[in-house]
N, CA, C and O atoms as CSV, one atom per row, in Angstrom:
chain,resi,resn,atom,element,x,y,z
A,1,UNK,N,N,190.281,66.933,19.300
A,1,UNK,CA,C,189.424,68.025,18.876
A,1,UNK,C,C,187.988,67.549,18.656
A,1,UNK,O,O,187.024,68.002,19.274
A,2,UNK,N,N,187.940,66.768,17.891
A,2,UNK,CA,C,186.343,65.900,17.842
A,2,UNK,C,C,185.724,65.367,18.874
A,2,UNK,O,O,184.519,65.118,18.860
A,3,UNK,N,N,186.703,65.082,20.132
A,3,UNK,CA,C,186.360,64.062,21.258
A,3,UNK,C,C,185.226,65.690,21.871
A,3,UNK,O,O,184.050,65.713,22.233
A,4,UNK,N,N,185.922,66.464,21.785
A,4,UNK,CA,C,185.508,67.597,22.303
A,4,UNK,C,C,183.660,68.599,21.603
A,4,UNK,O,O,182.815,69.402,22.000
A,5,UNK,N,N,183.973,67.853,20.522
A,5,UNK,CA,C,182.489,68.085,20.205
A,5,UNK,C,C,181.529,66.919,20.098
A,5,UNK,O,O,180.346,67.230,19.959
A,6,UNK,N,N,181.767,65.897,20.131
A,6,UNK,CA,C,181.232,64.811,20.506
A,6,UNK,C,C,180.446,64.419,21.947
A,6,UNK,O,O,179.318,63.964,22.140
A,7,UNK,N,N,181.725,64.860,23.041
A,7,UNK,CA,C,180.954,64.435,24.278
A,7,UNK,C,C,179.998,65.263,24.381
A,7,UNK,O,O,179.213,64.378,24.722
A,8,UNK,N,N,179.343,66.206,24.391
A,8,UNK,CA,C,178.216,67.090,24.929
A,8,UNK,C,C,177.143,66.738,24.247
A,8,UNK,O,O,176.060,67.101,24.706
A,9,UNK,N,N,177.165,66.024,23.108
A,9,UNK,CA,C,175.985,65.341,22.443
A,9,UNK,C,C,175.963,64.064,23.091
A,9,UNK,O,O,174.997,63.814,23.812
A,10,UNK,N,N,176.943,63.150,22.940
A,10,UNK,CA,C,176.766,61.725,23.686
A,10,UNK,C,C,175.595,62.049,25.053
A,10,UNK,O,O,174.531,61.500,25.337
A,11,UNK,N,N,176.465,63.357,25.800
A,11,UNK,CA,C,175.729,63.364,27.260
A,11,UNK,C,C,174.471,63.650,27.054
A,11,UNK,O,O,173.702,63.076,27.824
A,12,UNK,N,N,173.860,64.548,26.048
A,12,UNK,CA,C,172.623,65.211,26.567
A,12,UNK,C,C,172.020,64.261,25.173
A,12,UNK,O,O,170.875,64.626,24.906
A,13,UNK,N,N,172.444,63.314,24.382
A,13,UNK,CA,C,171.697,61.928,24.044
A,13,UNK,C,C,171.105,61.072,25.448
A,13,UNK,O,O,169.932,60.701,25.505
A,14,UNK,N,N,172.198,60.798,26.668
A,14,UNK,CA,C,171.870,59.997,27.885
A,14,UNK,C,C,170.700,60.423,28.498
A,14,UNK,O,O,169.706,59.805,28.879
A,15,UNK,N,N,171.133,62.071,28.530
A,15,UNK,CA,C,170.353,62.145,29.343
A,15,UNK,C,C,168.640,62.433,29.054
A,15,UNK,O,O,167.737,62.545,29.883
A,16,UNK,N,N,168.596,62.492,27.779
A,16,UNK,CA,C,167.221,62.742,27.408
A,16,UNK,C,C,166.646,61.266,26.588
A,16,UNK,O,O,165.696,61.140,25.816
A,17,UNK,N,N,167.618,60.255,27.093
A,17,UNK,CA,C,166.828,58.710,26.814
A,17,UNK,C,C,166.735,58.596,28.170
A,17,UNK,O,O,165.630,58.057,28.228
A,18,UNK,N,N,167.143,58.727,29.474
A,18,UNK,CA,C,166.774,58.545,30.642
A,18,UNK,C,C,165.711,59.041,31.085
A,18,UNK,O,O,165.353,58.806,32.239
A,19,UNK,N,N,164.890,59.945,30.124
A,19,UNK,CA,C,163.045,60.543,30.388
A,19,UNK,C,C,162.379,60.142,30.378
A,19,UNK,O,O,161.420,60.348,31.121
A,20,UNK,N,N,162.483,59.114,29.324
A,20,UNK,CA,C,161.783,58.231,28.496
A,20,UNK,C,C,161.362,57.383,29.480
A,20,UNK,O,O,162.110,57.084,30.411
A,21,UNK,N,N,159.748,56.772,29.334
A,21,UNK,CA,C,159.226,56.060,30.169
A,21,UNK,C,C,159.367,54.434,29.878
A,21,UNK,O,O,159.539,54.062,28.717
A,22,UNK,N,N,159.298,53.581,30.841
A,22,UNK,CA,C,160.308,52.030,30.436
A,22,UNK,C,C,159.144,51.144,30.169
A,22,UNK,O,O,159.327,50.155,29.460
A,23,UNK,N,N,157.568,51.477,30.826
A,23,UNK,CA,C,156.982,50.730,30.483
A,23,UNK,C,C,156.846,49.895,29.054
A,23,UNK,O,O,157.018,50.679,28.121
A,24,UNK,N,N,156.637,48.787,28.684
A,24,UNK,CA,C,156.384,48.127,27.296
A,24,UNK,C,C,154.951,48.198,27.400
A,24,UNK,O,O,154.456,48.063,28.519
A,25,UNK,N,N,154.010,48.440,26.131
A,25,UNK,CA,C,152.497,48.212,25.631
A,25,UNK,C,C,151.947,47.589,26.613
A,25,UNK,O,O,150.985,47.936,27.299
A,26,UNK,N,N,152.780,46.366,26.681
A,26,UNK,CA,C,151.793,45.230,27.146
A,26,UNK,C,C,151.831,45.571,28.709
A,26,UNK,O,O,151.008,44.906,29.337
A,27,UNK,N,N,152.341,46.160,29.227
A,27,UNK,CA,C,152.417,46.172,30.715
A,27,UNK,C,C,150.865,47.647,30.795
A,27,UNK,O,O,149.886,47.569,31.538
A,28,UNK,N,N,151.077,48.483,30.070
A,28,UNK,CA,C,150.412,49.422,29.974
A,28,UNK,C,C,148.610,48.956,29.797
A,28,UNK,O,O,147.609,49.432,30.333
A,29,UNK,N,N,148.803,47.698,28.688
A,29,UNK,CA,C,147.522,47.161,28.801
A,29,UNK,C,C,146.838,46.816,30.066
A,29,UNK,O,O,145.883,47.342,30.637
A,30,UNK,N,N,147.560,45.816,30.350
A,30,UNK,CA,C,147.500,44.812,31.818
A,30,UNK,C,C,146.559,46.020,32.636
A,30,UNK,O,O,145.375,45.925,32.961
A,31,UNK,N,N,147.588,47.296,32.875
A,31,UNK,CA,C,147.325,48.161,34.008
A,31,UNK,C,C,145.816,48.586,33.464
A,31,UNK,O,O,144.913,48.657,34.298
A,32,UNK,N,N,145.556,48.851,32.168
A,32,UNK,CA,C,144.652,49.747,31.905
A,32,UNK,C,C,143.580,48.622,32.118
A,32,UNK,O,O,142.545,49.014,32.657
A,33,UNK,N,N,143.647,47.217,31.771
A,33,UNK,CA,C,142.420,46.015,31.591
A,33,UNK,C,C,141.530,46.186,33.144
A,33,UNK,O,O,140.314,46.171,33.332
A,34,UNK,N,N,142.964,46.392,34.388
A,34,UNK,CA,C,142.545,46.305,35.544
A,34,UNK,C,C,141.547,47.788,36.087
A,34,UNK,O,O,140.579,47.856,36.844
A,35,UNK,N,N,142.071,48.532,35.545
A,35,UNK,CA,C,141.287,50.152,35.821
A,35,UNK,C,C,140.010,50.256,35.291
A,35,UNK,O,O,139.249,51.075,35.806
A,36,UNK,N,N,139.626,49.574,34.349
A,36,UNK,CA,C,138.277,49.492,33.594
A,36,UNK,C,C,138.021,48.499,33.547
A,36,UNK,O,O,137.001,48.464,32.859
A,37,UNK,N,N,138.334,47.320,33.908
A,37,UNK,CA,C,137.184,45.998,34.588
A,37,UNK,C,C,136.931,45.326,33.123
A,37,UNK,O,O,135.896,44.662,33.070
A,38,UNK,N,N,137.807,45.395,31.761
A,38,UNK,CA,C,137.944,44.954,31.000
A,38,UNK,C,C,139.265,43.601,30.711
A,38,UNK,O,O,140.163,43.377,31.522
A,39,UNK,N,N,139.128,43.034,29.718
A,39,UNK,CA,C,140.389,41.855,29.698
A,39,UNK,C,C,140.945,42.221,28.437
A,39,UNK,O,O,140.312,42.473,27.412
A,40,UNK,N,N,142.681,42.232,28.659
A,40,UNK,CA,C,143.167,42.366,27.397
A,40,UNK,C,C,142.684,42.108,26.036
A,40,UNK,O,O,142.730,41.004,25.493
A,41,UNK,N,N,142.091,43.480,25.369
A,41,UNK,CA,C,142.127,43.043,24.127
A,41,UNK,C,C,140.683,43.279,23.438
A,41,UNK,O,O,140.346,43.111,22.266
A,42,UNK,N,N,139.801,43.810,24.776
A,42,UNK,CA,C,138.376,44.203,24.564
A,42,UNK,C,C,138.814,46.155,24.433
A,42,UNK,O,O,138.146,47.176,24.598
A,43,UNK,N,N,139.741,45.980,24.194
A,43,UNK,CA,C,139.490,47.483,24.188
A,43,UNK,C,C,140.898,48.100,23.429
A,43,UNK,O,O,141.781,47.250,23.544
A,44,UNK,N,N,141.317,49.128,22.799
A,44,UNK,CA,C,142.336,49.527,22.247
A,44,UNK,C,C,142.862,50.968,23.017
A,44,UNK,O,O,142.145,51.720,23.678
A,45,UNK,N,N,144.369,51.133,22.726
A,45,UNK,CA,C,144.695,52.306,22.984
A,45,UNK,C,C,145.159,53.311,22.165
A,45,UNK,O,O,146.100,52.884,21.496
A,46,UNK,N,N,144.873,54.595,21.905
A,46,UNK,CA,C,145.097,55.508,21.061
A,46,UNK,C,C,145.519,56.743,22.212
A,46,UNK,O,O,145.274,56.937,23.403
A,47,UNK,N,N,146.478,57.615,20.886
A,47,UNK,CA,C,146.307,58.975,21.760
A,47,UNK,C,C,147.591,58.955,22.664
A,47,UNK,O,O,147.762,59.878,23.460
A,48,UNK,N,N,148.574,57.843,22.559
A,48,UNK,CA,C,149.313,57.776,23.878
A,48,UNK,C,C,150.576,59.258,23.647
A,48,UNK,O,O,151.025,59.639,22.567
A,49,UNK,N,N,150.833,59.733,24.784
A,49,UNK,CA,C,151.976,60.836,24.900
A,49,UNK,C,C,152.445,60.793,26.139
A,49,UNK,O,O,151.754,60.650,27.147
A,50,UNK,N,N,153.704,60.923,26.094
A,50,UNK,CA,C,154.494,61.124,27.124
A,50,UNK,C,C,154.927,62.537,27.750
A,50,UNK,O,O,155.141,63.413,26.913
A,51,UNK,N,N,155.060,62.826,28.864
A,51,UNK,CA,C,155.157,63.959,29.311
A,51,UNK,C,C,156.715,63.753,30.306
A,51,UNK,O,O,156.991,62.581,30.566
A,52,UNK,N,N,157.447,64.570,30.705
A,52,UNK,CA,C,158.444,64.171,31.325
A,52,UNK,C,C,158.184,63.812,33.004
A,52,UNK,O,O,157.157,63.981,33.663
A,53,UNK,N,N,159.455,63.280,33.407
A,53,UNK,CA,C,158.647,62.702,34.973
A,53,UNK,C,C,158.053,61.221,34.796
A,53,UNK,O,O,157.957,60.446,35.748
A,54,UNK,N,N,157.636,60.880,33.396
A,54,UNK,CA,C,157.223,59.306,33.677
A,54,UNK,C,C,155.647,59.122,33.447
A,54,UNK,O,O,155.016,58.072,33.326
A,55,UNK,N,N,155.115,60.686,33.418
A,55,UNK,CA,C,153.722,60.539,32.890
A,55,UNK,C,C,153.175,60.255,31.719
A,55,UNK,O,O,153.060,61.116,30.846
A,56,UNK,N,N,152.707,58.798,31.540
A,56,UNK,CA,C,151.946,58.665,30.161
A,56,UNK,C,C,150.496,59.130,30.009
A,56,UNK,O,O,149.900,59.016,31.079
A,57,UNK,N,N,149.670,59.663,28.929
A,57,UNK,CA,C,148.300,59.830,29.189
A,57,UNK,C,C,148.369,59.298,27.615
A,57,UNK,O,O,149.230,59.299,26.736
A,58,UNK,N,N,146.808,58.783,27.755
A,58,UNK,CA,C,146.401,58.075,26.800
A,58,UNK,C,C,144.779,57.924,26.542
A,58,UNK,O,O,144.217,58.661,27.352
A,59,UNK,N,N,144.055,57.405,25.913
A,59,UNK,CA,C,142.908,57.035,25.427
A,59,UNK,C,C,142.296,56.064,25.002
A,59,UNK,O,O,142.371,55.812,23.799
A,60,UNK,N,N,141.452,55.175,25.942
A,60,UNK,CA,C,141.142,54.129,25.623
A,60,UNK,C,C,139.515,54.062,25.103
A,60,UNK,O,O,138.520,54.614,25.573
A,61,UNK,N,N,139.682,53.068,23.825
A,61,UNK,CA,C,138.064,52.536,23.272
A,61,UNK,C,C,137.823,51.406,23.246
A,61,UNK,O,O,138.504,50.488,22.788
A,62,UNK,N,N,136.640,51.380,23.834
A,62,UNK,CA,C,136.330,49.538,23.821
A,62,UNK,C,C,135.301,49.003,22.594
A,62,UNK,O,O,134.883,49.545,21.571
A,63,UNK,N,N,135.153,48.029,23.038
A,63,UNK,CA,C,134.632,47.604,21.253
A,63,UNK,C,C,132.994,47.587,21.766
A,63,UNK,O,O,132.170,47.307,20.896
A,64,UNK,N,N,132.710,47.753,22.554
A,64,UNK,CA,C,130.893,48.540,22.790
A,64,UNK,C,C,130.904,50.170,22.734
A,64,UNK,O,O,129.892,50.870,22.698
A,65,UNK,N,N,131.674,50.434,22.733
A,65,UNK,CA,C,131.788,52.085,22.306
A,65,UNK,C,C,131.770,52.958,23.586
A,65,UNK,O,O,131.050,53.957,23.584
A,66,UNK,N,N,132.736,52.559,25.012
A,66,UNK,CA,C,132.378,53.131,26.074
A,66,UNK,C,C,134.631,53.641,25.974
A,66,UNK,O,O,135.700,53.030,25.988
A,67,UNK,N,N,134.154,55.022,25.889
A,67,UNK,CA,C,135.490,55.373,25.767
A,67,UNK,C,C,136.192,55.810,27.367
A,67,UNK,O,O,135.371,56.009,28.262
A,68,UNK,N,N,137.623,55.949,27.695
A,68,UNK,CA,C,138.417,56.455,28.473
A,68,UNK,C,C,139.082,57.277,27.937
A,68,UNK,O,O,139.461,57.296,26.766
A,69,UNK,N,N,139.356,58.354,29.147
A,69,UNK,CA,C,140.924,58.915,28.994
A,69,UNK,C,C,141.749,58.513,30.619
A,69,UNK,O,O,141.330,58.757,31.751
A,70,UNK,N,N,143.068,57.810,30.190
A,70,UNK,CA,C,143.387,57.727,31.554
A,70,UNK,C,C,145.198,57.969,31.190
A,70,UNK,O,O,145.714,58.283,30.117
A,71,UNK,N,N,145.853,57.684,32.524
A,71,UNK,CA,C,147.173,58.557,32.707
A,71,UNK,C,C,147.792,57.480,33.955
A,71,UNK,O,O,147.232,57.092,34.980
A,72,UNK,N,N,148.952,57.225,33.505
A,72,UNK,CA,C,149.895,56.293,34.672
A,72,UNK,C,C,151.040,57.194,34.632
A,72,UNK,O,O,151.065,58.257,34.012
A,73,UNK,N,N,152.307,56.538,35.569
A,73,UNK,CA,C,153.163,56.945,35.799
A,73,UNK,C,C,154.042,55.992,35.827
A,73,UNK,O,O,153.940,55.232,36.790
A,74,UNK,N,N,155.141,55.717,34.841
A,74,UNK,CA,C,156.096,54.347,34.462
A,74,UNK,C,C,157.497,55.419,34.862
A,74,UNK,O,O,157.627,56.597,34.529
A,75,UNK,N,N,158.222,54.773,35.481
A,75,UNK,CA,C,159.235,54.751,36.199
A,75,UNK,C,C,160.587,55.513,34.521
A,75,UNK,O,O,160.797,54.838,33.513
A,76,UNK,N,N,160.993,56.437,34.676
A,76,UNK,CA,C,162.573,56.371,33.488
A,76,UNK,C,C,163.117,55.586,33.893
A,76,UNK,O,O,163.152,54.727,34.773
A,77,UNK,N,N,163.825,56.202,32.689
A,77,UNK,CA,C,165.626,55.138,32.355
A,77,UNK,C,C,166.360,55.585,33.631
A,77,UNK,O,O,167.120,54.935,34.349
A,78,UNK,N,N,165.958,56.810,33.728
A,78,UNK,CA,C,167.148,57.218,34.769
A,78,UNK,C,C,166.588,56.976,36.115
A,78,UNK,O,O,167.434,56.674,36.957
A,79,UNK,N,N,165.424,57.034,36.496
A,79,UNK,CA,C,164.941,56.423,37.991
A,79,UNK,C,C,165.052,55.107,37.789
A,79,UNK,O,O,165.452,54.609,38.841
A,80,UNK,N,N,164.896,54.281,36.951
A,80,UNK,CA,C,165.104,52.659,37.329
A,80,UNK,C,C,166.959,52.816,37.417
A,80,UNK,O,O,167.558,52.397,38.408
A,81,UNK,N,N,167.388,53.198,36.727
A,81,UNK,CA,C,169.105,53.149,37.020
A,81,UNK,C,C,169.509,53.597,38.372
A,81,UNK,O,O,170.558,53.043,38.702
A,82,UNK,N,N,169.005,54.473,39.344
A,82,UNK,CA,C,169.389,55.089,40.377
A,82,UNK,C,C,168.419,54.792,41.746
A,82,UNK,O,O,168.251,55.494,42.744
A,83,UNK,N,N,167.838,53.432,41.374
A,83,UNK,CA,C,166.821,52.374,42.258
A,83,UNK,C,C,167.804,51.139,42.253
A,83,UNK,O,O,167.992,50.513,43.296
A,84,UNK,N,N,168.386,50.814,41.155
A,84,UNK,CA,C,168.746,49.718,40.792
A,84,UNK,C,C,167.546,48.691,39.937
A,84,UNK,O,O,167.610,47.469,39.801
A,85,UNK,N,N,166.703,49.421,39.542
A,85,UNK,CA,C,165.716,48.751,38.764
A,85,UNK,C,C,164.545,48.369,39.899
A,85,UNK,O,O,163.908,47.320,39.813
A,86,UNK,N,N,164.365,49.210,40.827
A,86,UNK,CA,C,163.178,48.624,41.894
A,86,UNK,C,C,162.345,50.073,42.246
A,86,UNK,O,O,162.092,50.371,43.414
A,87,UNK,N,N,161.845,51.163,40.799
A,87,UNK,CA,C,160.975,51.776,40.971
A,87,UNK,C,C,160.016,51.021,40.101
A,87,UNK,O,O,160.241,50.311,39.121
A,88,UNK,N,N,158.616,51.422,40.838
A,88,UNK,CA,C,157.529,50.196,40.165
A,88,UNK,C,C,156.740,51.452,39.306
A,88,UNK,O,O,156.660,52.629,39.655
A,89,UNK,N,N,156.354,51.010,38.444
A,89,UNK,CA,C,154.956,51.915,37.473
A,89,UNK,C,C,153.810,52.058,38.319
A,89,UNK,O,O,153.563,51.047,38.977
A,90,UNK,N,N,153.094,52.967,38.474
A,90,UNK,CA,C,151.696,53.020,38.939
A,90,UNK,C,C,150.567,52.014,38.482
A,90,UNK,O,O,150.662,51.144,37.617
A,91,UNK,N,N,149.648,52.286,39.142
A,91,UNK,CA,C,148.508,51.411,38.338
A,91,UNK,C,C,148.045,52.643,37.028
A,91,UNK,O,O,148.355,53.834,37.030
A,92,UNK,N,N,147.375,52.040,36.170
A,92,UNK,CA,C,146.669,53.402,35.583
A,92,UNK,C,C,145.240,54.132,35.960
A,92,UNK,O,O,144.263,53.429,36.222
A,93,UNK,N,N,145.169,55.333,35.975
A,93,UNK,CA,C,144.260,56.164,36.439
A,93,UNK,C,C,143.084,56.485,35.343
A,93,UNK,O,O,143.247,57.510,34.683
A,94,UNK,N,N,142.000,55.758,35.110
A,94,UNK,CA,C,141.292,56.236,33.903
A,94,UNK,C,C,139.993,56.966,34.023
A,94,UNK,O,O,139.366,55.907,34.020
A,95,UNK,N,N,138.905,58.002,34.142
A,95,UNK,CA,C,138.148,58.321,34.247
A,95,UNK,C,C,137.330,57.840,32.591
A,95,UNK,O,O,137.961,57.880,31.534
A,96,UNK,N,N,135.872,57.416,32.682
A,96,UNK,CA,C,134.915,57.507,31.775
A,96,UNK,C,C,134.515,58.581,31.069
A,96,UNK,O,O,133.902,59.407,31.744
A,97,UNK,N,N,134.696,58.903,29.652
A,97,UNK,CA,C,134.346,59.950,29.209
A,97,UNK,C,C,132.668,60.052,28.939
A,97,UNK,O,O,132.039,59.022,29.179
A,98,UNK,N,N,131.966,61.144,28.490
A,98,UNK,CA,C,130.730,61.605,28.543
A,98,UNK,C,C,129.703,60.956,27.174
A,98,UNK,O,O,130.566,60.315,26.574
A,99,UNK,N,N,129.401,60.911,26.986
A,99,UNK,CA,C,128.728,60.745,25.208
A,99,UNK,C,C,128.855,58.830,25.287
A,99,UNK,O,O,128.020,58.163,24.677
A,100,UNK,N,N,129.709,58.309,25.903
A,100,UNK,CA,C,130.557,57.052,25.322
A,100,UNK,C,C,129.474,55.992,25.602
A,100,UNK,O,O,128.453,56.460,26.105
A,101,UNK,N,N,129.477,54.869,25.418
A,101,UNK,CA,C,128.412,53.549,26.145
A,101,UNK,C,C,128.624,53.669,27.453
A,101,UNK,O,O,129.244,54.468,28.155
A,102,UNK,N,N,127.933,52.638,27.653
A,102,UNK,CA,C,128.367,52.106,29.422
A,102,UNK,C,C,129.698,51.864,29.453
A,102,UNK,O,O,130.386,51.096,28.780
A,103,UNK,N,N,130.064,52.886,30.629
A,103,UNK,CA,C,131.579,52.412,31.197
A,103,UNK,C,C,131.461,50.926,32.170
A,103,UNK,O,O,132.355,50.736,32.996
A,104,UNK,N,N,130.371,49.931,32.041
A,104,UNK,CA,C,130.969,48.471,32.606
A,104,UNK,C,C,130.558,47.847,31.385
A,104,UNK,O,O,129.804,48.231,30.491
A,105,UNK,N,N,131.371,46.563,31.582
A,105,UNK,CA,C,130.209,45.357,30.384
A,105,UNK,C,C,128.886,45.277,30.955
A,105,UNK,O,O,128.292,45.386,32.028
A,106,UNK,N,N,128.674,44.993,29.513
A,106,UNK,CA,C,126.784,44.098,29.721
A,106,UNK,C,C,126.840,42.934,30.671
A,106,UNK,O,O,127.555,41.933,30.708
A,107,UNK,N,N,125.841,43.386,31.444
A,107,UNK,CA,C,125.529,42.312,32.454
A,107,UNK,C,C,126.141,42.302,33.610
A,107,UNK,O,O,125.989,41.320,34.337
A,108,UNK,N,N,127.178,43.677,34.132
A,108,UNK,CA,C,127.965,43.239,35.172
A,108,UNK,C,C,126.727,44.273,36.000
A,108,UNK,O,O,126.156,45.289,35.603
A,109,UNK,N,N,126.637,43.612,37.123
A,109,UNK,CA,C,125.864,44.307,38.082
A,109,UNK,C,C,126.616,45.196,38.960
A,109,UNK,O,O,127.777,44.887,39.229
A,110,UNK,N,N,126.109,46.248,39.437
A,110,UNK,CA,C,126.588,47.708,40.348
A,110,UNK,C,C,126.491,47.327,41.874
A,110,UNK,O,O,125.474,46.906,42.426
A,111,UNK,N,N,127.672,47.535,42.443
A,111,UNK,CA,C,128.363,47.304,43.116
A,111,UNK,C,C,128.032,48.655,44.484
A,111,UNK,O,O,127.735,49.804,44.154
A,112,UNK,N,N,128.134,48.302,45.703
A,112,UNK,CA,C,127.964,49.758,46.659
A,112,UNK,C,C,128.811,50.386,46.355
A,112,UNK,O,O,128.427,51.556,46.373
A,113,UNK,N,N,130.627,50.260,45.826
A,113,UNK,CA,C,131.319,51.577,45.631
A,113,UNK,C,C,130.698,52.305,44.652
A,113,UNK,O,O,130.627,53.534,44.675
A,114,UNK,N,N,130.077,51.346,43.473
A,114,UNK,CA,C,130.236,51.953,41.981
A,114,UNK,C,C,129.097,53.106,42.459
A,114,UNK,O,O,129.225,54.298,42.178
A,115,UNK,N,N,127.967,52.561,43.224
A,115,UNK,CA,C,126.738,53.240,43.305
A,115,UNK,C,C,126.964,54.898,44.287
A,115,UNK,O,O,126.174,55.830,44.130
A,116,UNK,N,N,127.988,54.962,45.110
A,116,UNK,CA,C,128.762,56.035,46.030
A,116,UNK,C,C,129.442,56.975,45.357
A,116,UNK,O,O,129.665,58.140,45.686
A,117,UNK,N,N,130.005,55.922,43.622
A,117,UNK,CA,C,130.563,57.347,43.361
A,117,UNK,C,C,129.700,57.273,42.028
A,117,UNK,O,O,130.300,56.995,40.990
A,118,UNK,N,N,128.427,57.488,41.992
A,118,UNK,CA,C,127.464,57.251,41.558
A,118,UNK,C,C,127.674,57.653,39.772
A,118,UNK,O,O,127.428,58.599,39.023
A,119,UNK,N,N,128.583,55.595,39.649
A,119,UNK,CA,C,128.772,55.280,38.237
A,119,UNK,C,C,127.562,54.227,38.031
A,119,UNK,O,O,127.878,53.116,37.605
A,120,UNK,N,N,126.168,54.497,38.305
A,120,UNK,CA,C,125.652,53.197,37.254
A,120,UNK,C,C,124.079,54.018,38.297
A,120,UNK,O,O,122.939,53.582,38.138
């Protein structure tokens, strides 16, 4: 009789930890250091939420005061289980917000892409 009200919670416990995105912090950093031309640790993340599908969005501040909002895509529980563990996370996607410092460090010189999509 209990087995019987039990399983339908066990299942829809599985299946709503299999939404859940697998990335760890630190992988999330890495991605974000590379999207904004920063190195772990010059910059913090706030704001993070998950959306289902694997979409994280988040908010990054750096310690010169040049803020992001950016958004990846980390693989679930349940797509790495039904890959065998060989769906990869995206890179992260961050656009520069308005008001913020310079979106590069001091001193990095502008580049022909940066100047095309006319960041500097």
């Amino acid at each position: 009789m209990k087995l019987r009200l039990i399983t339908p919670l066990v299942i829809t416990l599985a299946v709503l930890a299999g939404c859940a995105a697998t990335i760890d912090q630190g992988g999330l950093e890495q991605r974000t250091a590379q999207a904004i031309g920063r190195t772990v640790g010059q910059f913090t993340i706030t704001g993070r939420s998950e959306e289902t599908g694997g979409r994280i969005n988040y908010a990054v501040n750096t310690r010169d005061g040049a803020s992001y909002s950016c958004y990846m895509y980390s693989a679930t529980g349940f797509q790495r289980a039904m890959s065998f563990g060989q769906t990869p996370h995206s890179d992260a996607i961050c656009t520069p917000m308005a008001g913020g410092a310079r979106s590069r460090p001091a001193g990095e010189e502008c580049n022909a892409l940066q100047r095309a999509a006319k960041r500097c």
